[in-house]
C-alpha positions as CSV (number, residue, x, y, z in Angstrom):
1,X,26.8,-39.4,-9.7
2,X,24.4,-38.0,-7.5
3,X,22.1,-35.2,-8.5
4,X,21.4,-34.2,-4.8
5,X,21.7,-30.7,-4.7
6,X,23.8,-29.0,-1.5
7,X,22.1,-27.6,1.4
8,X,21.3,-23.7,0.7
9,X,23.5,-21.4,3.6
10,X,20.6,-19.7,6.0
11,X,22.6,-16.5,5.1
12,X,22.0,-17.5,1.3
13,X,18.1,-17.9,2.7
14,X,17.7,-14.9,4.8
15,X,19.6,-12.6,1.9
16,X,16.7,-14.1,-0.5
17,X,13.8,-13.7,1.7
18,X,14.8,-9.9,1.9
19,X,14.8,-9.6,-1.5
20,X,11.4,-10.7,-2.0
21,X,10.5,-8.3,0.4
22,X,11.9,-5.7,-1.0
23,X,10.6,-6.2,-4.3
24,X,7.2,-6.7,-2.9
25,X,7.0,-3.6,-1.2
26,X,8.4,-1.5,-4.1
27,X,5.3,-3.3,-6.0
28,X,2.8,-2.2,-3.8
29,X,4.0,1.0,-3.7
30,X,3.8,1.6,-7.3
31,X,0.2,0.8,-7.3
32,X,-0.6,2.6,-5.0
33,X,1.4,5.9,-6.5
34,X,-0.7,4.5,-9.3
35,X,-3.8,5.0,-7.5
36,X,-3.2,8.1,-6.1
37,X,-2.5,9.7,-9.9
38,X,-5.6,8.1,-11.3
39,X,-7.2,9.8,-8.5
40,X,-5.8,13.1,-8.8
41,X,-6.7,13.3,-12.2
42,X,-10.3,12.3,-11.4
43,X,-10.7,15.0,-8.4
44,X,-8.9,17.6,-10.0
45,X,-6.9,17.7,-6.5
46,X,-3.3,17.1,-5.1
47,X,-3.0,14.3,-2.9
48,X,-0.6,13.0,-0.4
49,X,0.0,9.9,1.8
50,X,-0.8,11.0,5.1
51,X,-0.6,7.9,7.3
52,X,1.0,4.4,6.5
53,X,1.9,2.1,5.0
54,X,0.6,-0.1,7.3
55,X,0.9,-4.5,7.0
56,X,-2.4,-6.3,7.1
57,X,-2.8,-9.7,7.2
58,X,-2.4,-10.0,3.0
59,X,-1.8,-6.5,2.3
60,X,-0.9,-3.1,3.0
61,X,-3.4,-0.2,4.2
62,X,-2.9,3.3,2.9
63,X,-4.0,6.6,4.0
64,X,-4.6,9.6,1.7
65,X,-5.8,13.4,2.1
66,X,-5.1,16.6,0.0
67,X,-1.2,17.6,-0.2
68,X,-2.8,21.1,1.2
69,X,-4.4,19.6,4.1
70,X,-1.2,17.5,4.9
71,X,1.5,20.5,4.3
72,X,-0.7,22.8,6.6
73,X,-3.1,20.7,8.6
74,X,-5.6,23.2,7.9
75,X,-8.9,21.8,8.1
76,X,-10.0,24.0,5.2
77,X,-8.0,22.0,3.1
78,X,-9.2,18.5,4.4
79,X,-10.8,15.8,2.2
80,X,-13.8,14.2,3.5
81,X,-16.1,11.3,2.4
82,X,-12.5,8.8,1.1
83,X,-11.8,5.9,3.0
84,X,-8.2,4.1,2.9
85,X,-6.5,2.4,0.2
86,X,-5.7,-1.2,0.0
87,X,-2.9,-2.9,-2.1
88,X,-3.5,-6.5,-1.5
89,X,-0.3,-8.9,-1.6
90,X,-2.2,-10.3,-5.3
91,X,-2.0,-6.5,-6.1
92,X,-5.5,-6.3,-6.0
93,X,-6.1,-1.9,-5.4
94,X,-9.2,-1.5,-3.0
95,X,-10.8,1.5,-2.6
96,X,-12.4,2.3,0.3
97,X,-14.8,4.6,2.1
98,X,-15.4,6.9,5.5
99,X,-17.5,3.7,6.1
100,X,-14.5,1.2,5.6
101,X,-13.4,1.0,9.3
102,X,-11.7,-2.2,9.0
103,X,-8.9,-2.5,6.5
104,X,-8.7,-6.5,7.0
105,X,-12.4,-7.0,6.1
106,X,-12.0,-4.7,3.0
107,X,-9.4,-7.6,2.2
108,X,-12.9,-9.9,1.5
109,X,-13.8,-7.9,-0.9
């Protein structure tokens, strides 16, 4: 008897592929909720995601600012000086700052 296995269905292939995806980005999203609590407790500020997330090359790219900023856009309320947030695809969390212009080369780091 032969031990050769039968071909997989591409639906079987595609429905598998999604999955992965899907848990990937529920991954990356918990670190970076993750991040985003360690931070708040540091700063002693609320903090929301104001902008992505956004695919890199081997990662996502995160943007944060203070939950008052982003509820009223008042610049009062605006963080400065914080760069974005990278949650690599070998869940590497990179913190960036204003400096970090390029989200791929933080990815080097």
């Amino acid at each position: 008897m032969s031990s050769r296995r039968a071909p997989i269905p591409p639906l079987m292939l595609e429905l598998s592929k999604l999955i992965v995806q899907i848990y990937r980005r529920q991954t990356m999203r918990r670190a970076f909720a993750s991040f985003l609590v360690e931070k708040e407790r540091e700063m002693g500020e609320h903090l929301s995601l104001a902008k992505g997330p956004d695919r890199l090359s081997t990662g996502w790219v995160f943007y944060y600012q203070s939950r008052a900023y982003v509820e009223t856009s008042s610049i009062n309320e605006m963080l400065v000086g914080h760069g974005p947030v990278i949650v690599a695809d070998d869940g590497r969390v990179i913190e960036g700052s204003s400096m970090d212009r390029d989200p791929e080369e933080m990815l080097k780091r």
